[in-house]
N, C-alpha and C positions, 0 to 999 in steps of 0.2 A: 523681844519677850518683855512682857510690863511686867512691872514692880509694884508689890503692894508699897502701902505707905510709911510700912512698918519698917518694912527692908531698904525703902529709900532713907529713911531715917540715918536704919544701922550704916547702908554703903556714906553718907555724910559723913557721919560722925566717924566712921573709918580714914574715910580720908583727910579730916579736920585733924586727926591723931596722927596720922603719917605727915601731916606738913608741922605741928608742934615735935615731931619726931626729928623731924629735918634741922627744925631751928634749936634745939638740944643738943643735935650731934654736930651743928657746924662750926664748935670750939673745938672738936675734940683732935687733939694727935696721936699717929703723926697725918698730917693733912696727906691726902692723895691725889699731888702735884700730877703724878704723870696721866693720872687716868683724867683727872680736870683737862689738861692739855688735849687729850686725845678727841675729849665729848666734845670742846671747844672746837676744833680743828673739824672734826664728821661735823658738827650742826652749820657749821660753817658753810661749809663744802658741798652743802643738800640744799643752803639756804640764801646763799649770796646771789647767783645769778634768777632764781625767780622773783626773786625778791627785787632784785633793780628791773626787770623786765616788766613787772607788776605795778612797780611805783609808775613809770615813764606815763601808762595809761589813765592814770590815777588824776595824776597830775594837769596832764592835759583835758581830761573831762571834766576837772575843777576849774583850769582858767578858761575854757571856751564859755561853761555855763554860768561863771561868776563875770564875766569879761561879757556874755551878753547880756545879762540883766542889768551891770552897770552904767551900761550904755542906753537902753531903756529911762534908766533914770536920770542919765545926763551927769555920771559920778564916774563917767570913765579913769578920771588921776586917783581912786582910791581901789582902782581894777587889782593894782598887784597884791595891796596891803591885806586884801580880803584873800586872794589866793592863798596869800602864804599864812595867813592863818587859817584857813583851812588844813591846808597842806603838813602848818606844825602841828598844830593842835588835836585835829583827829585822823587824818588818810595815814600821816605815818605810823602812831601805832599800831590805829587797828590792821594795817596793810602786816606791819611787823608779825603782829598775835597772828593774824591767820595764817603765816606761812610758818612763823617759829611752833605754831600747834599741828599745823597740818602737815609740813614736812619734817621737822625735828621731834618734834613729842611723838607721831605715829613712828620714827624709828626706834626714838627709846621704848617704847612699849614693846615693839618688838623684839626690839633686843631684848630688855626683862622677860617677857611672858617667854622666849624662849629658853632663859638660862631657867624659868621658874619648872618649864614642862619636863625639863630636862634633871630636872631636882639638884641643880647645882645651888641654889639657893640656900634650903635647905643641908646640903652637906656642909655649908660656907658655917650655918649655923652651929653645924654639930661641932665643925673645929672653932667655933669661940668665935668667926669673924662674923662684926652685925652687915648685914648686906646694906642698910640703910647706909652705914659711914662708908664702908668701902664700894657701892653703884651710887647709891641715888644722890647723896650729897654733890660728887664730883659733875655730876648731869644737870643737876638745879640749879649747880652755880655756872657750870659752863651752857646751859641757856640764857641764864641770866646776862652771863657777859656778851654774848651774841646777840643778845636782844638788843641790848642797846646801842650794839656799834652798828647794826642793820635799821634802829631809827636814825641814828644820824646818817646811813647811806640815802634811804627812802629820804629821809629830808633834804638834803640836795640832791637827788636827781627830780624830785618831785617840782622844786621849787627852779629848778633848771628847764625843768620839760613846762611850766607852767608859764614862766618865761618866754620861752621859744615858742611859743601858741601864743600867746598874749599878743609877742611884737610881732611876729610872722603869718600867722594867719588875721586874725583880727587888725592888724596894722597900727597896732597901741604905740606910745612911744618908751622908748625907752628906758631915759629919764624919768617919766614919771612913773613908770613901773618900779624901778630903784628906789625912788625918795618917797616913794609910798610904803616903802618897811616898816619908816621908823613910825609911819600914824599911831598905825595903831598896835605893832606886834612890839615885844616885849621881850628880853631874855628868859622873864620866869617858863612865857608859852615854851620853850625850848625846854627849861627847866624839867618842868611837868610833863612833855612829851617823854623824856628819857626816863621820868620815876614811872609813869604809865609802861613805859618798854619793857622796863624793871623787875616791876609785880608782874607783867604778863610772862613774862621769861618764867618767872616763878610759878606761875599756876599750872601754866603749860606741860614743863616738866615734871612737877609734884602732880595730876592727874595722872599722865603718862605710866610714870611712876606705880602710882596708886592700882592703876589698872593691868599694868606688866604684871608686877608681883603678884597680882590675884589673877592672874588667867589661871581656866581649866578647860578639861577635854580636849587637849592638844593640841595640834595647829589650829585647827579649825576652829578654837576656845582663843586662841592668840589670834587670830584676825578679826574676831567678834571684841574682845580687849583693844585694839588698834581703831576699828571703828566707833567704841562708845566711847573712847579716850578724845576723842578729835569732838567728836559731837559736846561731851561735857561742859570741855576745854571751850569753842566757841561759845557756848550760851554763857559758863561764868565767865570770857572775857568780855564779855556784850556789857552783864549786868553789872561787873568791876570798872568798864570804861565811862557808864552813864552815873555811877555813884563819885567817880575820879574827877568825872567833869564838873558836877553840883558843888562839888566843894572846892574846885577852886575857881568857881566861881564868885563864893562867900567869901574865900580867903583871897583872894587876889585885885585889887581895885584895877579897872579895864580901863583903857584911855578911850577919851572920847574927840 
């Protein structure tokens, strides 16, 4: 269904309020440890094994086509250093964002749009409790933390599987795979991979979010919310990872 430009405005600025919404209430107590725990543990649970089964390919289609072009150029000893920044710098989060959006945030939407068709939401409101602090806070932060412990997984299997293709199929050496980290990769790249992981974890879930709580016309209103949730989600993490990038490119001096 399109949206006039009017109504796209309003759903923005809807959701630009529900995530200022989010950063208001995540002082507030008392904190909801266990329900954190639980969204922690489910996004986990949806998201750990696609997630390393994702990266392995990832990683490998990095170093075969980094690993042949080097060799082209006769810059084979600089084969790993190039991998693994690819591998830190962009395959892991965006590998991250797409499966913390596509499998975790299409659960949370579903789970909201469900409680919302169900008017539990709403009753939550009539007794005084904001749904905001007690659902959506506990899910934005336990993406968040998922996010980032599933870029550091995608980073080493990435840079393991990229490894293993390097020396084994291409017949690179070793050693120089290894002592090619330090050329040119850095800790900040790792830095900025996890603050990238970070924010995605965070938009992930605040769309999710945003789109649960406004489902209508019943299930069928809730799987139309689960699929615009996921769609959203990738476009702004597309256009948050390429403004993520430009700046630390300005802020960060690259080695040469």
């Amino acid at each position: 269904m399109s949206l006039s430009p009017t109504a796209g405005l309003k759903h923005s600025g809807s959701l630009f309020a529900l995530a200022l919404d989010v950063l208001r209430t995540l002082p507030r107590r008392p904190f909801q440890l266990r329900e954190f725990i639980q969204q922690s543990w489910f996004i986990a649970s949806v998201t750990i094994l696609p997630t390393a089964l994702v990266s392995i390919p990832f990683g490998a289609v990095i170093a075969l086509q980094i690993g042949s072009l080097t060799r082209q150029l006769g810059a084979q000893s600089f084969s790993g250093a190039a991998s693994v920044l690819a591998v830190l710098r962009e395959a892991s989060p965006i590998v991250t964002a797409l499966l913390i959006a596509g499998a975790g945030g299409s659960a949370i939407c579903a789970d909201l749009g469900a409680r919302k068709i169900r008017e539990e939401t709403d009753a939550m409101e009539v007794l005084g409790i904001d749904p905001i602090h007690r659902l959506v806070v506990p899910r934005v932060l336990g993406s968040m933390a998922v996010a980032v412990l599933l870029n550091g997984l995608v980073s080493v299997v990435g840079v393991s599987g990229g490894y293993f293709f390097n020396v084994v199929m291409q017949h690179g050496t070793p050693g120089a795979y290894l002592a090619s980290f330090t050329t040119l990769a850095q800790l900040p790249d790792l830095y900025w991979a996890e603050l990238k992981a970070l924010l995605f974890g965070a938009i992930a879930a605040i769309v999710a979010s945003y789109k649960g709580l406004n489902a209508k016309g019943g299930p069928k209103g809730v799987g139309d919310a689960v699929n615009q949730s996921v769609v959203i989600t990738f476009m702004l993490l597309f256009v948050t990872n390429f403004v993520m990038t430009a700046v630390y490119f300005q802020l960060v001096p690259q080695r040469g």
